[in-house]
C-alpha positions, 0 to 999 in steps of 0.5 A: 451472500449473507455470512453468519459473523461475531456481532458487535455484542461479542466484540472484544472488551476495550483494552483488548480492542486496543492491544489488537489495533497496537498488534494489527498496525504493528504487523501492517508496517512491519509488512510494508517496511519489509517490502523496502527496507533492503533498497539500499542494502541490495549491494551489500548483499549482492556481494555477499551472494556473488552476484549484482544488485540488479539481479538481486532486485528480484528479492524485492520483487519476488515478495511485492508479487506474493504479497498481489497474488495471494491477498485476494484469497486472504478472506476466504482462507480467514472464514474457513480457518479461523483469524486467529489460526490464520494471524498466527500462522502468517506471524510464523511463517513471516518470522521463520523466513524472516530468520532464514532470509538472514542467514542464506547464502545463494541468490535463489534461497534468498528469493524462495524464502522472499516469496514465501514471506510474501505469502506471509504478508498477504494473509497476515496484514488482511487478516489483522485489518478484517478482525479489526473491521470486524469487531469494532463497533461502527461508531469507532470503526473510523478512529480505529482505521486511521490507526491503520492508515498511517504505516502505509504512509511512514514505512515507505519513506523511513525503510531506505534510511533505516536500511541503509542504517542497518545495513551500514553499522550492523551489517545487512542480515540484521535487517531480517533478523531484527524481525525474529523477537519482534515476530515471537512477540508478536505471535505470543500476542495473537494467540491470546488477543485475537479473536477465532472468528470465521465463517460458521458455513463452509463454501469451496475455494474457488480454483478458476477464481484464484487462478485467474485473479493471481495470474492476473496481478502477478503478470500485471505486477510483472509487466509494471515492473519491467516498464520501470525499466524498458517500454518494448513490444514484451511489457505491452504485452505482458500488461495487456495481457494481465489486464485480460486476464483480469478481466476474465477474472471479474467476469468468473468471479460476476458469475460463479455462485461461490466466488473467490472474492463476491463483488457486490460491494463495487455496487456501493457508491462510496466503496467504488469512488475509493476503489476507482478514483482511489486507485489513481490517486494511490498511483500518483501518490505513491509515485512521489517517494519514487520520484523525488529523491531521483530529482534531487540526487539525480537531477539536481546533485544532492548527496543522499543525505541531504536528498534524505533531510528533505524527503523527511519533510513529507513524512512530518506533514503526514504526521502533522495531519493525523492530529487534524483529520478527523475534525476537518471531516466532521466539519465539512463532510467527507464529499467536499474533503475529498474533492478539495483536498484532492485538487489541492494535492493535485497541486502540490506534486505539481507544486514539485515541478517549480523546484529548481537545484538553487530554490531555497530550502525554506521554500522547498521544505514548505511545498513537501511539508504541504505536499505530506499533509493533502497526501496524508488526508487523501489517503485516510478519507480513501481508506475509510469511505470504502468501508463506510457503507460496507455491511459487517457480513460483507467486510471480508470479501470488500477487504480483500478487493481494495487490498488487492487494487492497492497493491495493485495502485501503489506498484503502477505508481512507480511505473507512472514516475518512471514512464514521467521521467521518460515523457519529460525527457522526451519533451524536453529534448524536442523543446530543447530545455536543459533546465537541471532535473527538467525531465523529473519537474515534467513527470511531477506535471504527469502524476499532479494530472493523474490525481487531479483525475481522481477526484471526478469519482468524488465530485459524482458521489451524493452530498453527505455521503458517508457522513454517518461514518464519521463519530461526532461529539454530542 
């Protein structure tokens, strides 16, 4: 279906594009961050709530779920509404709850207004990404997505610290009312730089499509999260159950002539290589955060402090990477980076696996640092290829779709880490190992497997695919 858009003629003028990308990957961490700042302030808040931070965990969950429900509907809402309408919407809503979660006082206030910045979220974030997919010209599309890479790979790692910070000195509603002036600003910006792009046509909301699509994901999520904590006859139940309905879904959505989501973009090599491949490497991945801070406090008794020291290694070989990704793809091509790559970050979170409570720190440091930088890379060449041979007129639905599989990838590698532990627990009991964090060396075995799996939707692709992508100086 083809939909009338702004063409790269009507784009915005550079410094503009600029603050947008500022403004866009501004919103993208505050989203993620949000989603994992309150870990460690779950205690304190459930003291001031009169109730346990297990309960309160539903916080936490009530928005991740929001967030996969109402994503997919995010590029319909956009073509009918408008981007900047609907960019400056969600930075209200995101805002206003963001202030009202501060100042509640029950458990089920707390988690109405979670959900409703979950909403926030979904359309704020997908919205901002399509603008920018949208307007900028395809010879700077790949510079300009790498900028939007890089919260969804330092917010996970710096929300617990910068919690437990906040929470620790100022008090755990200043977690949510630091969001306030950030957000004003924030909206200012976006009614005067975002462009109102939209669909000049208007097509019906697919109910059946959104219907079908949001039960799936949220009883997915749901079962996903329940794993984490018990295998029983319920959560198998609730996951193939959201796997059914998911597949329902994809069946109305193959058929219906006005789709929620039009998945015609899953034809396209390169968008399926990121979308299926990808999401077992965001799974295992995303797994890592969750995994080693258990394995090191848990498993070999750090305190939180040193356990923190030592995770932040990950983040500085994401860091460290940035500055070299793009060359190495211009070098060698996108198939042979995601397939090499991808093996050698199969191997360093198996690497985890050889760390012990007496390994020195020096050998330590170096394995994480090399782990953050093959993670970093992988997650840059996944999030750009999908988009790479993706028409303009089709950004909006192909947006929606990977939004929703990551949202998807990243809450099942968690459960991934977790059903590791419990496998590796298992095996070492029949194995009789005592080994000190044994069971969380042998889930880094499991999930090193999963990305090593990953790669084989890149060996498939054709040489030189997606290579146009990538700007190469003259």
């Amino acid at each position: 279906m083809n939909r009338p858009l702004p063409t790269e003629a009507t784009a915005p003028a550079a410094v503009p594009l600029r603050a947008i990308m500022i403004l866009v990957t501004g919103a993208l961490f505050m989203e993620i961050l949000d989603g994992t700042v309150i870990a460690t302030a779950l205690p304190a808040m459930a003291r001031s709530f009169g109730t346990t931070a297990v309960a309160l965990n539903i916080g936490v969950s009530a928005y991740l779920l929001a967030l996969g429900v109402f994503v997919p509907a995010s590029g319909w809402v956009v073509d009918r509404f408008g981007a900047r309408r609907v960019f400056a919407f969600a930075i209200a809503l995101f805002t206003l709850t963001s202030a009202l979660c501060g100042m509640s006082n029950g458990l089920v206030t707390f988690v109405a207004l979670r959900v409703l910045q979950g909403i926030a979220g979904a359309l704020m974030v997908p919205v901002g990404r399509l603008v920018v997919m949208r307007f900028t010209p395809k010879a700077q599309l790949m510079a300009a997505m790498q900028s939007l890479i890089w919260p969804a790979l330092i917010a996970p790692v710096l929300g617990p610290p910068i919690g437990g910070f906040i929470t620790t000195h100022f008090g755990w509603r200043w977690i949510f009312y630091l969001n306030v002036p950030i957000g004003v600003v924030a909206l200012v910006a976006a009614c005067l730089l975002i462009p109102d792009a939209r669909e000049t046509r208007e097509r019906r909301f697919d109910w059946p499509g959104f219907l079908l699509s949001g039960a799936g994901t949220f009883v997915l999520l749901t079962g996903f999260e329940r794993a984490d904590e018990r295998l029983d006859a319920v959560t198998f139940a609730m996951l193939l159950g959201g796997v059914a309905l998911l597949v329902v879904a994809i069946r109305h959505l193959l058929r219906s002539r006005a789709p929620l989501v039009d998945l015609s973009a899953c034809a396209i090599p390169t968008f399926r290589a990121a979308l299926r491949g990808g999401s077992l490497a965001r799974m295992a991945i995303g797994s890592a955060p969750f995994l080693l801070p258990l394995m090191f406090q848990v498993g070999f008794g750090y305190d939180a402090f040193h356990s923190g020291l030592l995770v932040l290694a990950v983040f500085a070989g994401n860091l460290m990477m940035k500055t070299i990704t793009m060359p190495i793809l211009q070098r060698f091509g996108y198939r042979p980076v995601m397939i090499w790559n991808g093996t050698f970050c199969a191997l360093s979170l198996a690497a985890c696996a050889l760390l012990q409570r007496d390994t020195p720190v020096a050998l330590t440091v170096v394995i994480l640092f090399v782990g953050g930088m093959t993670r970093s890379m992988q997650f840059s060449v996944l999030n750009t290829i999908a988009y790479a041979d993706v028409a303009k007129e089709r950004m909006s639905d192909a947006n929606s779709l990977f939004n929703t599989a990551s949202q998807i990838a990243m809450a099942a590698g968690i459960t991934l880490g977790a059903l590791g532990v419990r496998f590796g627990h298992f095996l070492a009991a029949r194995a009789d190992w005592h080994a000190s964090g044994v069971e969380y060396r042998l889930a880094f075995v499991l999930i090193g497997l999963v990305a090593l799996a990953s790669i084989v939707d890149a060996v498939r692709l054709p040489k030189g695919a997606a290579d146009h992508f990538i700007t190469r100086p003259s």
